[in-house]
C-alpha positions in Angstrom: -8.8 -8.4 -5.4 -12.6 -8.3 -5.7 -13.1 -9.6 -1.9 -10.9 -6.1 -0.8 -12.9 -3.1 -0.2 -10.8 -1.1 -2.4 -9.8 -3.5 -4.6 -11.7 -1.6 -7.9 -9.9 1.5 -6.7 -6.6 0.1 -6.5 -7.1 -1.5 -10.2 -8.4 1.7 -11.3 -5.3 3.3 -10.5 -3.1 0.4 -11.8 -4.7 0.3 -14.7 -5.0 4.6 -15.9 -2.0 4.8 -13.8 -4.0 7.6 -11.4 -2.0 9.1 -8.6 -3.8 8.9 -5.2 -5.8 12.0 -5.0 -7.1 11.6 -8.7 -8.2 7.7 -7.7 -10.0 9.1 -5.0 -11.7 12.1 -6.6 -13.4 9.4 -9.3 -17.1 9.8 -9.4 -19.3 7.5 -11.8 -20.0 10.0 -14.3 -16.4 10.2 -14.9 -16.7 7.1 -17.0 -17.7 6.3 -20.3 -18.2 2.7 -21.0 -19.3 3.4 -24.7 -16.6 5.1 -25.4 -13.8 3.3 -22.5 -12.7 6.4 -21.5 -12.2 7.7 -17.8 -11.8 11.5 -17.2 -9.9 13.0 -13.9 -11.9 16.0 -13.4 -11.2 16.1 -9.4 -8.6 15.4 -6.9 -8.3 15.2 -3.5 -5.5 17.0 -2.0 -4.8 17.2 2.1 -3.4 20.4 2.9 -2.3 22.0 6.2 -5.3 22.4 9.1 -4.7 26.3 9.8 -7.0 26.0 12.4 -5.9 26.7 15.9 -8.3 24.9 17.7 -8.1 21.5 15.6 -7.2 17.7 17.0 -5.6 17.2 13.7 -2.7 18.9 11.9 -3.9 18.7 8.6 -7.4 17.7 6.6 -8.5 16.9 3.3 
């Protein structure tokens, strides 16, 4: 799994059992290797693009 770009993400989330959006709100100071804890602090959530003038329908 280490060869896969997301490969640490994906065993992240296997592993803390993180939904998608909390895997891929993760940032480094999130973790505590003294400790061995991890805490979800952000998300990332796509929601609907009210934007008229957009190409895409919804964004993140």
């Amino acid at each position: 799994m280490e060869d896969q770009r997301m490969g640490v993400l994906v065993l992240l989330s296997l592993v803390f059992g993180l939904r998608r959006g909390e895997a891929l709100g993760l940032m480094w100071n999130a973790f505590d290797p003294e400790a061995r804890t991890l805490r979800i602090t952000h998300a990332v959530k796509r929601i609907k693009n009210r934007d008229p003038e957009a190409s895409t329908r919804t964004k993140l």
